[in-house]
C-alpha positions in Angstrom: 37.3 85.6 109.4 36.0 85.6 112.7 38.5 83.1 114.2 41.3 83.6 111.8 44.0 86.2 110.7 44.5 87.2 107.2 48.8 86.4 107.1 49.7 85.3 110.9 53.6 85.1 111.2 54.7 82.8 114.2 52.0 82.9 116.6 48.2 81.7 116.5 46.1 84.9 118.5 42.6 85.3 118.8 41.6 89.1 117.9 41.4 91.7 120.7 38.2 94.1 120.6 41.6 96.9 120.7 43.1 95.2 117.5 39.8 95.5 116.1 39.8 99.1 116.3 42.7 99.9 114.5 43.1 100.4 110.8 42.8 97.8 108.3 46.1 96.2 107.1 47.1 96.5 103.6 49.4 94.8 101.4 52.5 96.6 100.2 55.5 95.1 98.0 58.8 95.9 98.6 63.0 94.9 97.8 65.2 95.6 100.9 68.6 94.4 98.9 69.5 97.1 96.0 72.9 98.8 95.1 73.7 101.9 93.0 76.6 103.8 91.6 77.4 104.8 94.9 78.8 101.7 96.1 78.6 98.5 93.1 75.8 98.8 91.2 76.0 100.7 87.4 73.1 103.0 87.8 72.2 106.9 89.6 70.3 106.4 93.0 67.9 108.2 90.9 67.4 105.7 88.2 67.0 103.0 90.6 64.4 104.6 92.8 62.4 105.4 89.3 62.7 101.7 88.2 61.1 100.3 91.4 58.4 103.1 91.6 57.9 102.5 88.0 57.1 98.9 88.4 54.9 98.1 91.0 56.6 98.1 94.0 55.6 100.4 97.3 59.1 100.4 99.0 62.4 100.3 98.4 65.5 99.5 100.5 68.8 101.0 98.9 71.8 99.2 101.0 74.8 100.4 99.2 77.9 99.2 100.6 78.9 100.6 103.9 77.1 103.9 103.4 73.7 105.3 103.8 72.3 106.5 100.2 70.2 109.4 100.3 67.8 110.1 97.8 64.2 111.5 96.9 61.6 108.8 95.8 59.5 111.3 93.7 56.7 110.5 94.5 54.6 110.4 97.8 53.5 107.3 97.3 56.4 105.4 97.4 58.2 105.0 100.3 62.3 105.1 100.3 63.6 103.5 103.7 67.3 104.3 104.4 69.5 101.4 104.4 73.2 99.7 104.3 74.9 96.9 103.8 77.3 96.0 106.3 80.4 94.6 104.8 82.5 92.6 106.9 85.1 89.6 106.4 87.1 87.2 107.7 89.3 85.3 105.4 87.7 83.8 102.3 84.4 84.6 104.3 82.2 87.7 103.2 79.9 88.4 105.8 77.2 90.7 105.0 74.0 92.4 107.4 71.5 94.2 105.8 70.7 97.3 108.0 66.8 98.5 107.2 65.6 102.0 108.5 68.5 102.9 110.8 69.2 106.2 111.7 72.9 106.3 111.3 75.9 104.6 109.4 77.1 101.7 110.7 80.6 100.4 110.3 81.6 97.2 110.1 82.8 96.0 113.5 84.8 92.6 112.9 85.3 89.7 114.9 87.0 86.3 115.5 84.2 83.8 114.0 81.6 84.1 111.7 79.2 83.8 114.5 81.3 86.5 116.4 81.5 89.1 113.2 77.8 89.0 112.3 76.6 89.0 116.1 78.8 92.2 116.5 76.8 94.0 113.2 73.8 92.6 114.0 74.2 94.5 117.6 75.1 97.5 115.7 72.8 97.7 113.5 70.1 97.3 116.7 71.9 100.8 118.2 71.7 103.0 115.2 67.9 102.0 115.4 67.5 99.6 112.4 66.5 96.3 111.9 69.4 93.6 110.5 68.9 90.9 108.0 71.3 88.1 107.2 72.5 88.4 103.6 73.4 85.3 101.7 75.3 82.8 103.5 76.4 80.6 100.7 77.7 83.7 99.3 81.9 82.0 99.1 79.9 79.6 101.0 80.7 81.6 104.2 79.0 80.3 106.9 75.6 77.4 107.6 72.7 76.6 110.1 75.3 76.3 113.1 76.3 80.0 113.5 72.8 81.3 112.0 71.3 79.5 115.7 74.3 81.3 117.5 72.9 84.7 116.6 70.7 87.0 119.0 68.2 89.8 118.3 68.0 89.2 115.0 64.7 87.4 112.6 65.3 88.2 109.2 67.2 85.7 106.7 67.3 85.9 102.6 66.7 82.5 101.7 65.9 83.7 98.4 68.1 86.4 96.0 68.2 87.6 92.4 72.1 87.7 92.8 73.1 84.7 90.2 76.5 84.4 92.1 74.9 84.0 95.8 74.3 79.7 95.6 71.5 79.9 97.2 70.8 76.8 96.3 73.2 74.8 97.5 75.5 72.4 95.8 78.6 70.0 96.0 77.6 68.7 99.6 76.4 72.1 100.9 72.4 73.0 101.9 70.7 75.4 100.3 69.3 78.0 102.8 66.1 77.2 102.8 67.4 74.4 104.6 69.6 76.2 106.6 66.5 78.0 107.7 64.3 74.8 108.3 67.3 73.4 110.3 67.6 76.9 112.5 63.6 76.5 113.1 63.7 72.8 114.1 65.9 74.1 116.7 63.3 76.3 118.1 64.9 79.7 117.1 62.4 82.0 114.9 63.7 83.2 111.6 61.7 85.0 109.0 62.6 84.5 105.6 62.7 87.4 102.3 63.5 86.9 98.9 65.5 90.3 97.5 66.9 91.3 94.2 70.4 92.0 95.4 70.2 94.3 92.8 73.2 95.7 91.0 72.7 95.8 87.4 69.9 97.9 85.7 71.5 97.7 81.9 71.5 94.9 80.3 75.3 95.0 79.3 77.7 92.8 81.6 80.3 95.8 83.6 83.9 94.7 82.4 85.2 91.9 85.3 81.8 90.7 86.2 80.7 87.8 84.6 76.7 87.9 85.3 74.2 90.5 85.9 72.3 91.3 89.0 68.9 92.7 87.3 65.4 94.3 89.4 62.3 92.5 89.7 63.8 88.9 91.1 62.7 88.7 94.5 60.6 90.9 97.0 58.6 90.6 100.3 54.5 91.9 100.6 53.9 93.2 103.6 51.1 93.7 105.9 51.3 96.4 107.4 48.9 99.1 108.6 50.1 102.6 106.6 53.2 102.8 104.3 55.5 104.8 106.5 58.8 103.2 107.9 57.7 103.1 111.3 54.9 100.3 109.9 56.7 98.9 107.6 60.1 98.2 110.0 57.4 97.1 112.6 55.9 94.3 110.1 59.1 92.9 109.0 60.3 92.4 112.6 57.6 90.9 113.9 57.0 88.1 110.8 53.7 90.1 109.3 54.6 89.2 105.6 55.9 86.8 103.0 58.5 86.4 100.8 57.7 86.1 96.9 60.1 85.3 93.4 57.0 85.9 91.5 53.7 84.0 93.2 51.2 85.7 94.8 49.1 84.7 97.8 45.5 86.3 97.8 44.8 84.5 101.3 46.4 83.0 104.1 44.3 82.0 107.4 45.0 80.2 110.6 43.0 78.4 113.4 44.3 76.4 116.0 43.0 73.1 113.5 44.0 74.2 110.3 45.9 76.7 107.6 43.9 77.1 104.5 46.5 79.1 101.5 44.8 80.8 98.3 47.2 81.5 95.9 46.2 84.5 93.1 46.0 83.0 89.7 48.1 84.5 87.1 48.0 83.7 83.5 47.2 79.7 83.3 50.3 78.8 86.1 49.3 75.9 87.7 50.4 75.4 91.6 51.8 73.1 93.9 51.6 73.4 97.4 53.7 72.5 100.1 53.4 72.5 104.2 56.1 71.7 105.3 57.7 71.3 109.8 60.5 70.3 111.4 63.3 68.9 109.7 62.2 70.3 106.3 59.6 67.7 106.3 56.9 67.8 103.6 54.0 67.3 105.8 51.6 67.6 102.8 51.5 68.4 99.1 48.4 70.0 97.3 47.7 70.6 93.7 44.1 72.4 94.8 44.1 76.3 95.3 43.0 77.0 98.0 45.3 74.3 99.6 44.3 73.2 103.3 46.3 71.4 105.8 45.1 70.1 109.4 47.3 70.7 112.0 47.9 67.5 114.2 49.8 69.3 116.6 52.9 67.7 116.6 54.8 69.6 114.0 56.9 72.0 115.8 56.1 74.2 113.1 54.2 74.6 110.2 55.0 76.7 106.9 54.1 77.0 103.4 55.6 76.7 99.9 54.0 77.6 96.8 55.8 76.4 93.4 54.2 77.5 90.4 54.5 75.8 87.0 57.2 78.3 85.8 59.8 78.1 88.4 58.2 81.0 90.8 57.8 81.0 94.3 56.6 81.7 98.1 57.2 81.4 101.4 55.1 82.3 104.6 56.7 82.6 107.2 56.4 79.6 110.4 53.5 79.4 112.3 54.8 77.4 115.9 52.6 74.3 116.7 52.1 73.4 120.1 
């Protein structure tokens, strides 16, 4: 791919002779949402580190409630980033930032709006050295699209959970956020979306009070990213070099300033539909055919790519601007 990247986030860039030099990118999976018995969830740090090691996965996030969870992974092959969940509120309105790889605890810092709260954590989150995320908005329905474009400093949305209590989905005159996030692109902000397990339940028996279960293995992002250390990893997710996945698989994904061509790994006998879709939300083009192709025209805004497979699963790249 002379002319094209394997995975290219939000920008289209010819390849330096430096870029050339450096080491090969690799895929690596990973869930950046997961509680424990520290904070929510019914299970050890320790069980939850050996059920996400155990099944595939490369990294794991643990963002237990207002607290940093330490823990060994067991293994030096899978990588344990530290992480929190920021807990804040306002009245009726949970307001919840993922903090991923910071270096200290944050504490929820409060505010006036929505806007004003998450701006505040998201800022704090920056200073203890981490990178923030924006967990489920429709979560109590908390907030939309108009304070998600009021935030600064801060690209990474969950437009897709495990959590069966999260609506992400929308409902009863309220957008899902998917659309939230096609509506913050159309208004030329950059967000990059991940699908997480929000994880809180790894037995199969409902905790007293609770009327669902949170369970592994939902949602996760793969990640292209040069070495699994943290440094790589936090560096990919910032700057867009990954997608997000409930269960699809991409085996290619290339870009030239003419066209995006998507080939999606089979699995069992799933069958695929294809979706680019720009501004507005705007279905630009569906394709049954893997690999799917779509010619840019140059007048999207932005293009980006669904993938819907017969039984419900799912991915998302992440925009690639058109100008």
């Amino acid at each position: 791919m002379a002319k094209a990247l394997t995975f290219i986030a939000a920008l289209v860039f010819a390849l330096t002779s430096a870029e050339q030099t450096r080491p090969a990118k690799q895929w690596f999976k990973g869930n950046t949402h997961t509680h424990t018995l520290k904070s929510d969830g019914d299970s050890s740090p320790e069980e939850v580190v050996r059920w996400y090691r155990e099944h595939g996965y490369d990294f794991l996030v643990i963002t237990d409630h207002d607290q940093i969870t330490s823990v060994a992974s067991g293994d030096r092959a899978f990588l344990l980033i530290p992480g929190e969940e920021v807990t804040d509120r306002l009245p009726k309105k949970p307001l919840h930032v993922n903090a991923i790889g910071l270096k200290r605890l944050v504490t929820p810092q409060g505010g006036t709006s929505p806007a004003d709260v998450l701006q505040h954590d998201v800022d704090a989150v920056r200073s203890a050295g981490g990178i923030p995320m924006i967990n489920h908005p429709n979560f109590v329905w908390a907030f939309g699209a108009d304070v998600l474009r009021q935030l600064q400093n801060v690209k990474l949305l969950e437009i897709a959970s495990g959590h069966p209590l999260v609506n992400m989905m929308g409902g009863g005159g309220f957008p899902s956020v998917e659309a939230m996030w096609d509506e913050v692109l159309t208004s030329g902000k950059t967000m990059y979306a991940v699908a997480v397990d929000d994880m809180h339940h790894l037995k199969w028996e409902i905790p007293k009070g609770e009327i669902a279960l949170a369970q592994p293995g939902k949602g996760w992002v793969m990640v292209h990213a040069e070495s699994l250390t943290t440094d790589a990893i936090m560096h990919a997710l910032d700057s867009g070099d990954f997608y997000a996945s409930t269960g699809v698989e991409i085996a290619d994904y290339t870009v030239t300033k003419k066209s995006m061509t998507i080939t999606i790994h089979q699995i069992g006998d799933a069958k695929f539909r294809t979706f680019f879709i720009g501004s507005h939300g705007k279905v630009l083009r569906e394709s049954i055919t893997n690999p799917a192709t779509y010619k840019i025209r140059g007048n999207e805004g932005y293009v980006r790519v669904k993938v819907i497979d017969s039984n419900g699963k799912a991915a998302w790249t992440q925009p690639v601007r058109v100008q």
